[in-house]
C-alpha positions in Angstrom: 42.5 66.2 38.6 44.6 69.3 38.5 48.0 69.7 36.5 49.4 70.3 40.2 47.7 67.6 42.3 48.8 65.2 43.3 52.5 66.1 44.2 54.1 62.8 43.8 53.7 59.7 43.2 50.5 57.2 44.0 50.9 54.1 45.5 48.1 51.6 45.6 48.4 48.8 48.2 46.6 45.6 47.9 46.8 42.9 50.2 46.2 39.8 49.1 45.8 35.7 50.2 44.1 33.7 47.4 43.3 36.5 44.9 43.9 34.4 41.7 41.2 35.1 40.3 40.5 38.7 40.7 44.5 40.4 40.9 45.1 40.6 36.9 42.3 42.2 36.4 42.7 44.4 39.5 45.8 45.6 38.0 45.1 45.6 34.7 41.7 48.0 35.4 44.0 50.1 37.4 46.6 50.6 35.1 44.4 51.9 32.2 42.4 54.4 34.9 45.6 55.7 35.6 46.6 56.1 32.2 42.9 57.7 31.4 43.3 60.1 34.2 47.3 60.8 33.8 47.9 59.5 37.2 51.5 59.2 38.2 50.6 56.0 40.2 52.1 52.3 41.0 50.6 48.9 42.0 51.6 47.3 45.0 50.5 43.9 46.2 50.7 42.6 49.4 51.0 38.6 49.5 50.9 36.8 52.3 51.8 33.4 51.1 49.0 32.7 48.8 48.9 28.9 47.9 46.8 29.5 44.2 50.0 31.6 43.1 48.7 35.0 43.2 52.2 36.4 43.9 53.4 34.8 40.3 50.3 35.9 38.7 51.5 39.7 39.8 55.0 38.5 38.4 54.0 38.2 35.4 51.5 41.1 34.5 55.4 43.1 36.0 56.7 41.6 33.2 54.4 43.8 31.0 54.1 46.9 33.1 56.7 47.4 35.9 54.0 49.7 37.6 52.9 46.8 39.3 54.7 44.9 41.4 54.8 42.3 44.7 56.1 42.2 47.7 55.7 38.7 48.9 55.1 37.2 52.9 56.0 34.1 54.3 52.4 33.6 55.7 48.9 34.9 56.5 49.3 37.0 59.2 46.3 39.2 58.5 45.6 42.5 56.8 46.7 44.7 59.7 50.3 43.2 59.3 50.2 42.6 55.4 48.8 46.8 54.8 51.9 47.9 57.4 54.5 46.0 55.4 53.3 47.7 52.0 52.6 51.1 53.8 56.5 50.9 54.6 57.3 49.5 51.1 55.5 52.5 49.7 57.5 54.9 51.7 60.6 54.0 51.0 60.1 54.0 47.2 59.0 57.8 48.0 55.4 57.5 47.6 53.7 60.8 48.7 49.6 59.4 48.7 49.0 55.8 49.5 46.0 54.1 49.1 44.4 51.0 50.4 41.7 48.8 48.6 40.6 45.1 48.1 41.7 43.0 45.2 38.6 41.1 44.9 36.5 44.5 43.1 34.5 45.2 46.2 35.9 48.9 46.0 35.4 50.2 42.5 38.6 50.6 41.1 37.3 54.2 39.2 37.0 55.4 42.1 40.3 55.7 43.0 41.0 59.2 41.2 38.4 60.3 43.6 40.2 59.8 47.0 43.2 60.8 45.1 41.9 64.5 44.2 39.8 64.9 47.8 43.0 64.1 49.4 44.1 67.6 48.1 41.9 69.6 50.7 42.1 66.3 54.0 45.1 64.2 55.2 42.8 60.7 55.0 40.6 60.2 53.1 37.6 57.0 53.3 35.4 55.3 50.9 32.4 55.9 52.9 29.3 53.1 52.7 27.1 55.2 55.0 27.2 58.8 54.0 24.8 60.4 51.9 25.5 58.4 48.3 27.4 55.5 50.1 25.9 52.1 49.9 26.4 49.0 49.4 25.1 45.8 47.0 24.6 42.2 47.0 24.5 42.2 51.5 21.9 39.9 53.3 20.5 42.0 55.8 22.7 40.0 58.5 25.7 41.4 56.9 24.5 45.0 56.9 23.6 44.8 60.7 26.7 43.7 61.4 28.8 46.3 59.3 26.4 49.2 60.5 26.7 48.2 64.7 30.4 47.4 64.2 30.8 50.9 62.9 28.2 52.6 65.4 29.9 50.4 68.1 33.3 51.8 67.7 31.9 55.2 67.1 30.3 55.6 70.5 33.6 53.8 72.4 36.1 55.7 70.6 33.8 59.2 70.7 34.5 60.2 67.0 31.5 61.1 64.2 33.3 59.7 61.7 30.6 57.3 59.9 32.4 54.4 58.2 35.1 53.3 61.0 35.7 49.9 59.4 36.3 51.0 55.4 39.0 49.6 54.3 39.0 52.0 51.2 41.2 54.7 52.1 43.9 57.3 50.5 46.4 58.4 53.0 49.4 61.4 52.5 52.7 60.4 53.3 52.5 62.7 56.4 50.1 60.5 58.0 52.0 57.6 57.8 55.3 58.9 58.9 53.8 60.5 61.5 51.7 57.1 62.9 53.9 55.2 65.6 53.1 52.3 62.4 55.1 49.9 64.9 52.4 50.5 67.7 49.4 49.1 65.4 48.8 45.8 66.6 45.1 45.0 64.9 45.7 41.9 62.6 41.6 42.1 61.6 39.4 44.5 59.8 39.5 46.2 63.2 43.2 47.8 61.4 40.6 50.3 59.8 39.6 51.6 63.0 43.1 52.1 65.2 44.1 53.7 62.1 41.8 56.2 61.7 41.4 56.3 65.4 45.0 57.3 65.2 45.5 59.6 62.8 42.7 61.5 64.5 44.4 61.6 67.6 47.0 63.2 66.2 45.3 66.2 64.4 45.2 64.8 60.9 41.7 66.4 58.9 39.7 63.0 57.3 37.1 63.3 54.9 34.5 60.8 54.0 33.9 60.7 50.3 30.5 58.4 49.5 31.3 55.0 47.7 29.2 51.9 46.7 30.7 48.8 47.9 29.7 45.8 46.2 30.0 42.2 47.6 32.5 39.7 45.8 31.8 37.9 42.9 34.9 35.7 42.2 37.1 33.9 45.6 36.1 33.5 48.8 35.6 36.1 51.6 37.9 36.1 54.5 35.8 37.5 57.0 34.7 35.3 59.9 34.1 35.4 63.7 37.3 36.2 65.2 37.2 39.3 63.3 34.6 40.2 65.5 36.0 39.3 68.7 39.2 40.8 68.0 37.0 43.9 67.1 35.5 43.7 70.6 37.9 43.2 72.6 40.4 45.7 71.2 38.3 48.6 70.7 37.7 49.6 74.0 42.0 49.4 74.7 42.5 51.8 72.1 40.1 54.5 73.9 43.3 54.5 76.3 45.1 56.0 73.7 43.3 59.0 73.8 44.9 59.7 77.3 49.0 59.5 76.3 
């Protein structure tokens, strides 16, 4: 990390529904990374109404650090809907990169300095399972069919090389995100990884894929399931219209 890079500040958004178990230590790891690497960086977390008091758990490690802080939701609405709220959060409070990760320690925390400084030379940057160095650990091979077809899937609708569409392990600049018609993204699902990208594409924004290992949760339960996949069907093909506006 240069003494010049990056200009302002970093905000890390985490979304979050029944993270009790995982969000201390989230932050906690985060905070002493950013002190190790002398990041000017914040915490925030995205809660949409968890019942196992996640939100007060977030509270409370404020009370020790105000780098971290929550902005709570009424309900479960989905990620789409819970990232866009702490996107605009993040902007207001003047962040100039944002990044998105999962609470749960499927996206190794140290490797946030890396999207950080590779966001220096691209305008998005992605945690990338499948480029040279990507991977992934503790996936039945069911799971990796699925990620790799939804991700060749998109690809081939949506006509773009990128290689990990549905990575949800990404460092934007704030140019991106003011720029994005943010009030036009209507995935709710994981299939938010895709219009985004998709999006900022469009548009003439540079993405880079940096390789990452993404490792399956240990602690909480997963909150993937089937209508992920449908909405991820259906929707995909609608946003090759955009290509045409």
């Amino acid at each position: 990390m240069t003494d010049t890079w990056p200009a302002g500040p970093v905000w890390v958004v985490i979304p979050t529904y029944n993270e009790a178990e995982n969000i201390e230590e989230m932050a906690t790891t985060l905070l002493a990374i950013f002190d190790a690497q002398s990041l000017d960086a914040r915490i925030l977390v995205v809660d949409d109404g968890s019942p196992d008091g996640t939100a007060d758990i977030v509270d409370r490690v404020h009370d020790r650090d105000d780098r971290v802080e929550v902005l709570r939701r009424a309900a479960k609405e989905g990620i789409g809907p819970a990232y866009l709220a702490g996107f605009r959060r993040a902007l207001d409070r003047g962040a100039e990169l944002v990044v998105e990760m999962d609470a749960d320690f499927s996206h190794d925390p140290r490797d946030v300095p890396r999207l950080v400084a590779a966001a220096e030379h691209a305008d998005l940057v992605l945690g990338s399972r499948y480029v040279t160095g990507g991977g992934v650990t503790r996936w039945g091979p069911l799971r990796r069919v699925i990620s790799r077809a939804g991700s060749a899937y998109a690809r081939l609708i949506l006509r773009l090389r990128v290689r990990d569409l549905t990575c949800g392990f990404k460092c934007f600049r704030r140019t991106v995100l003011e720029t994005l018609p943010l009030d036009d993204v209507g995935a709710a699902g994981y299939v938010f990884q895709i219009e985004m990208t998709y999006r900022a594409i469009l548009a003439g924004f540079t993405v880079q894929e940096i390789p990452i290992t993404f490792t399956e949760r240990i602690r909480g339960q997963s909150k993937m399931g089937g209508g992920i996949v449908k909405e991820a069907a259906l929707r995909i093909p609608k946003l090759r219209a955009l290509r045409h506006r």
